[in-house]
C-alpha positions as CSV (number, residue, x, y, z in Angstrom):
1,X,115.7,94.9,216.6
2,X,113.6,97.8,215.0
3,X,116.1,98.6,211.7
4,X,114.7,100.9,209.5
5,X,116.6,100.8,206.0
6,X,115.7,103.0,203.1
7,X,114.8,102.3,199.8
8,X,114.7,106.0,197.9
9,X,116.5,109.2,198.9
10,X,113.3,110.5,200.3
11,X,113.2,107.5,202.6
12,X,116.9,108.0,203.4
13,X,115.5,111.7,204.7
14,X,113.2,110.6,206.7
15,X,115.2,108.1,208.3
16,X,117.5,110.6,209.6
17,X,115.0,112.9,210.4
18,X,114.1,110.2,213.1
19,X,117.7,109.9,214.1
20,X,118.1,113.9,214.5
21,X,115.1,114.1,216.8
22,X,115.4,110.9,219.0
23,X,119.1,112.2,219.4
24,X,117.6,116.2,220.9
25,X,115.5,114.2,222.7
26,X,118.1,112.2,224.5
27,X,120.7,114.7,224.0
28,X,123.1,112.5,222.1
29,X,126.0,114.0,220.3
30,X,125.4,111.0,217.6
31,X,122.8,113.6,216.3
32,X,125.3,116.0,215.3
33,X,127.1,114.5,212.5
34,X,123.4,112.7,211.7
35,X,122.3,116.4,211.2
36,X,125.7,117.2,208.6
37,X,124.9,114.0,206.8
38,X,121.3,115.0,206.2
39,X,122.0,118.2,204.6
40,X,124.7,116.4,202.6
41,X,122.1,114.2,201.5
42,X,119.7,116.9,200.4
43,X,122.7,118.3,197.7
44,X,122.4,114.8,196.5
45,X,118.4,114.9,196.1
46,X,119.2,118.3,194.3
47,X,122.0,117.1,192.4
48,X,120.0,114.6,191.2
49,X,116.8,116.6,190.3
50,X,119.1,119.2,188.8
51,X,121.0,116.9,186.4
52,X,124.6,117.5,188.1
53,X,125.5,113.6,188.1
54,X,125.6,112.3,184.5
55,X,124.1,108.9,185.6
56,X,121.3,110.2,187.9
57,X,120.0,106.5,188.6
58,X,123.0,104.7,189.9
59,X,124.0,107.9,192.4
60,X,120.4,107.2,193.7
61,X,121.5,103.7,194.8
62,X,125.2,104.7,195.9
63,X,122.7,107.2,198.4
64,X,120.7,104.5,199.7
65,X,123.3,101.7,200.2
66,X,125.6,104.2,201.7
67,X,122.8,105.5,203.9
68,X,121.7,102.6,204.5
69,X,125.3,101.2,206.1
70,X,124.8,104.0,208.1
71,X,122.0,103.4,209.4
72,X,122.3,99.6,210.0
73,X,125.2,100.8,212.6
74,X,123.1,102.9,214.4
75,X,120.2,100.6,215.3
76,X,122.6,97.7,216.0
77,X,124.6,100.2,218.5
78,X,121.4,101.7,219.7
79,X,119.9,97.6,220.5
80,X,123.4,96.8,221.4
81,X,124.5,94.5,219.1
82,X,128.0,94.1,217.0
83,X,128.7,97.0,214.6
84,X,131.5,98.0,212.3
85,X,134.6,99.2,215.1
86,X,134.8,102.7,213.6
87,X,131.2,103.2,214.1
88,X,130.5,101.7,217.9
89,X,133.6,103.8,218.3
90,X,131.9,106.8,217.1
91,X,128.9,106.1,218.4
92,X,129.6,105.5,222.0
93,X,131.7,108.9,221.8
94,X,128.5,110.4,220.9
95,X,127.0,109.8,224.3
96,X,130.3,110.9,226.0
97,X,130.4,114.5,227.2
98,X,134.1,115.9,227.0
99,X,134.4,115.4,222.5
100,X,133.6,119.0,221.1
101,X,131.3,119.4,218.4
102,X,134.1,118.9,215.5
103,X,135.2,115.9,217.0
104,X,132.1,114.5,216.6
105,X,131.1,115.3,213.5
106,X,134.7,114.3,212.2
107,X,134.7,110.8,214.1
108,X,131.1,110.6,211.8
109,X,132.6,111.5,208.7
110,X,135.3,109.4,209.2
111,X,133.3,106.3,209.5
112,X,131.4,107.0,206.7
113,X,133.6,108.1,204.3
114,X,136.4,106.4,204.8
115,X,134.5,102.5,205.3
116,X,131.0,103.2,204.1
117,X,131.7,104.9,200.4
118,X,134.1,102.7,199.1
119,X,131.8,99.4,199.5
120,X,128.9,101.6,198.1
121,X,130.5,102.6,195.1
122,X,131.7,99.0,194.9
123,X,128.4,97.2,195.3
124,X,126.6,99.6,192.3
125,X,129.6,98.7,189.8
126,X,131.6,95.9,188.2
127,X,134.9,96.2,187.5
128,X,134.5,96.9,184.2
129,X,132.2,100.0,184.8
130,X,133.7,101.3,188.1
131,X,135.7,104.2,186.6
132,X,132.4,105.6,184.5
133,X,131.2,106.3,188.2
134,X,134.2,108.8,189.0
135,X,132.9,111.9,187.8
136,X,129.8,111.5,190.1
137,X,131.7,110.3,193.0
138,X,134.2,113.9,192.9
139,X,130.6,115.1,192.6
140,X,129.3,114.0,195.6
141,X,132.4,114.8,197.7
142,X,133.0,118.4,196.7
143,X,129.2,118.7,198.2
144,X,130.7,116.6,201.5
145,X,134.2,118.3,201.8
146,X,132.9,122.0,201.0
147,X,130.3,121.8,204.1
148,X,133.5,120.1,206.8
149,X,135.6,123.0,205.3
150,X,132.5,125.3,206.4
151,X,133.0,123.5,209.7
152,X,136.5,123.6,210.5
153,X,136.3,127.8,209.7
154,X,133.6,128.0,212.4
155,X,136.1,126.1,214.7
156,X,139.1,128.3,214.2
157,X,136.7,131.5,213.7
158,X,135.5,130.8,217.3
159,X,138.6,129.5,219.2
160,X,141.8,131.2,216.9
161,X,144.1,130.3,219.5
162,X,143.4,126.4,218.9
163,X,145.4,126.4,215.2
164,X,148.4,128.7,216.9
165,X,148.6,125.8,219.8
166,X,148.5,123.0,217.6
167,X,150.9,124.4,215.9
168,X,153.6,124.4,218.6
169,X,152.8,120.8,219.6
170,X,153.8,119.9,216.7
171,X,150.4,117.7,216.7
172,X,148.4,120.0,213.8
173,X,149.8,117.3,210.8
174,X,148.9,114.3,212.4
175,X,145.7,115.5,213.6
176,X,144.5,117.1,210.6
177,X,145.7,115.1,208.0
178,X,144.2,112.2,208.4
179,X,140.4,113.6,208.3
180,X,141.0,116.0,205.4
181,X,138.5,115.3,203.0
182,X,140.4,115.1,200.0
183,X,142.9,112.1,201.5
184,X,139.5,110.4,202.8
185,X,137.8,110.8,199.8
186,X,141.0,109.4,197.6
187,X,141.3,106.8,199.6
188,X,137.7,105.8,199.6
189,X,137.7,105.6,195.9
190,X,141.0,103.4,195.8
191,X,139.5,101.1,198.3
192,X,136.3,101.1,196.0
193,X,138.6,100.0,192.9
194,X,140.1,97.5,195.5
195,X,136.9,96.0,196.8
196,X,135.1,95.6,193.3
197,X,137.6,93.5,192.1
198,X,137.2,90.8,195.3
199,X,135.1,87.8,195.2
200,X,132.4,87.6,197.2
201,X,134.1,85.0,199.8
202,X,136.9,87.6,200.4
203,X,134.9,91.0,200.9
204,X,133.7,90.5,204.6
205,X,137.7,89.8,205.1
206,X,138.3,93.1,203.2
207,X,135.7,95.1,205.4
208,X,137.2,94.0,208.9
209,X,140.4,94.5,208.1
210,X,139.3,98.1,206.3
211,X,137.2,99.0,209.7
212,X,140.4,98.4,212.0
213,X,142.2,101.0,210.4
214,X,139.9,103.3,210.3
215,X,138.7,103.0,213.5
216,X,142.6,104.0,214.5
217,X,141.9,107.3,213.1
218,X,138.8,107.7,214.9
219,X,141.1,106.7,218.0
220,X,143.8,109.8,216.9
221,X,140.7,112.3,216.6
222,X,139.6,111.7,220.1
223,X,142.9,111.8,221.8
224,X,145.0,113.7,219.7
225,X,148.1,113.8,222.5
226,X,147.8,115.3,225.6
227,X,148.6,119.1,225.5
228,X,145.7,119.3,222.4
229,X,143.5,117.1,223.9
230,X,143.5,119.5,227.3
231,X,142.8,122.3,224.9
232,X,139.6,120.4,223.6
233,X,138.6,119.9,227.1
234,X,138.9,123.6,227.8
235,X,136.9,124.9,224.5
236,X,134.7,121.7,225.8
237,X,133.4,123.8,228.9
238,X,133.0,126.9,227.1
239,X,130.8,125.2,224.6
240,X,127.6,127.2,225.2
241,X,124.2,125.3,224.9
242,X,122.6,122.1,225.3
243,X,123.0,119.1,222.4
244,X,119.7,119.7,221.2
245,X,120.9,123.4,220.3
246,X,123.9,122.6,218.7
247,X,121.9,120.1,216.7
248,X,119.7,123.0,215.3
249,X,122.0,125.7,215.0
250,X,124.3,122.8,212.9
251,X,121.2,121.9,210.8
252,X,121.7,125.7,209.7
253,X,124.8,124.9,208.0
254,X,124.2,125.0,203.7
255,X,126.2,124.4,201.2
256,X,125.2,126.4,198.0
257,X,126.2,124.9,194.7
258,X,125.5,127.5,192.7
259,X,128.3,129.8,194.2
260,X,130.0,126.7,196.1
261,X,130.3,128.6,199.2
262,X,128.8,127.3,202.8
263,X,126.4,129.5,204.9
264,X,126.8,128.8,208.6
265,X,125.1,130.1,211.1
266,X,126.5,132.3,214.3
267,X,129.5,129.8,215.2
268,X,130.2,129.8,218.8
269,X,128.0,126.5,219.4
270,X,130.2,124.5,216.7
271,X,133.2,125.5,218.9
């Protein structure tokens, strides 16, 4: 199996540069959240280059193990080997047709966010020095959540009627909750305190049982019930262009840390 792994945030770039166009090429949906994650890593490059973390370094390596987790999952799926549930899950959604954009890019996150950043954090700290790292981690997921927030607008911008019917199926707690950024990011950074304190026998133990629950959330954001699940077909047909468009006009997505506020482009694709 080809694996590419990075060893620098430039390489980490590049990397998923590769990923984005193989995924217009074939039309894969796996591109989509691949295209959120780049720009996400970008605010990191700049973050760094800017001074915004205190410990500039160390967030450099908490990029490339976390990317490179990523990216590990992605060429085992794509030569069809064993990868973590959550992301084989996500991945073989990606190459479904009916999930709509936000699912996808959701089902992403969730992988990554809720599995991927806790062992990175962990893996760059000892217990002793863990908690210096917390300023940089809020850092790094204000950057994440304030782009999904830009997201989720475009959604309701494009589709209003979607909030008002979840809503009455009394499914919008259940279905929202549980990819919000600030519970994924909290729990990512208890399950980083958790997993730093393991010993090395007991950490692949501690992944497993860490994937299974995620992946059950990845489950709830692809079949939220059956009456919201029929709307998500429905906004599914009126979805206008092909994969390799939404990938592009979702590549236009910025978030702007200087007035923390996300530019997105014309929505009605990220419906």
């Amino acid at each position: 199996m080809n694996m590419q792994q990075a060893t620098t945030i430039n390489e980490v770039i590049q990397c998923l540069d590769k990923i984005i166009e193989t995924s217009k090429i074939e039309q894969c949906a796996i591109g989509l959240f691949t295209t959120l994650y780049r720009e996400v890593t970008l605010q990191i490059k700049n973050g760094i280059e800017t001074g915004l973390f205190q410990n500039p370094e160390r967030m450099e390596k908490i990029d490339v193990i976390f990317a490179n987790r990523y990216l590990k999952a992605y060429y085992q799926f794509k030569a069809k080997e064993k990868c973590s549930e959550c992301w084989q899950f996500s991945f073989t959604k990606g190459e479904e047709y009916w999930p709509i954009v936000a699912q996808h890019l959701l089902m992403g996150i969730n992988a990554h966010v809720n599995l991927d950043l806790g062992i990175a954090c962990a893996q760059v700290s000892t217990p002793e020095s863990i908690f210096d790292l917390h300023s940089d981690y809020n850092q790094i997921n204000t950057i994440l959540s304030n782009l999904v927030e830009g997201v989720e607008k475009c959604l309701v911008e494009i589709w209003p009627t979607l909030t008002y019917i979840l809503k009455l199926s009394g499914k919008i707690d259940n279905f929202f909750i549980d990819f919000s950024m600030k519970t994924a990011r909290d729990g990512a950074w208890k399950y980083a305190t958790e997993f730093v304190l393991l010993p090395e026998n007991k950490r692949e133990a501690s992944i497993q049982e860490r994937d299974i629950k995620v992946t059950k959330i990845a489950r709830l954001v692809s079949n939220p019930g059956y009456l919201v699940s029929s709307v998500f077909k429905l906004i599914r047909l009126f979805e206008r262009g092909t994969v390799a468009q939404k990938i592009i006009e979702l590549s236009k997505v910025q978030y702007n840390p200087i007035t923390e506020t996300v530019i997105t482009p014309e929505c009605a694709v990220l419906s």
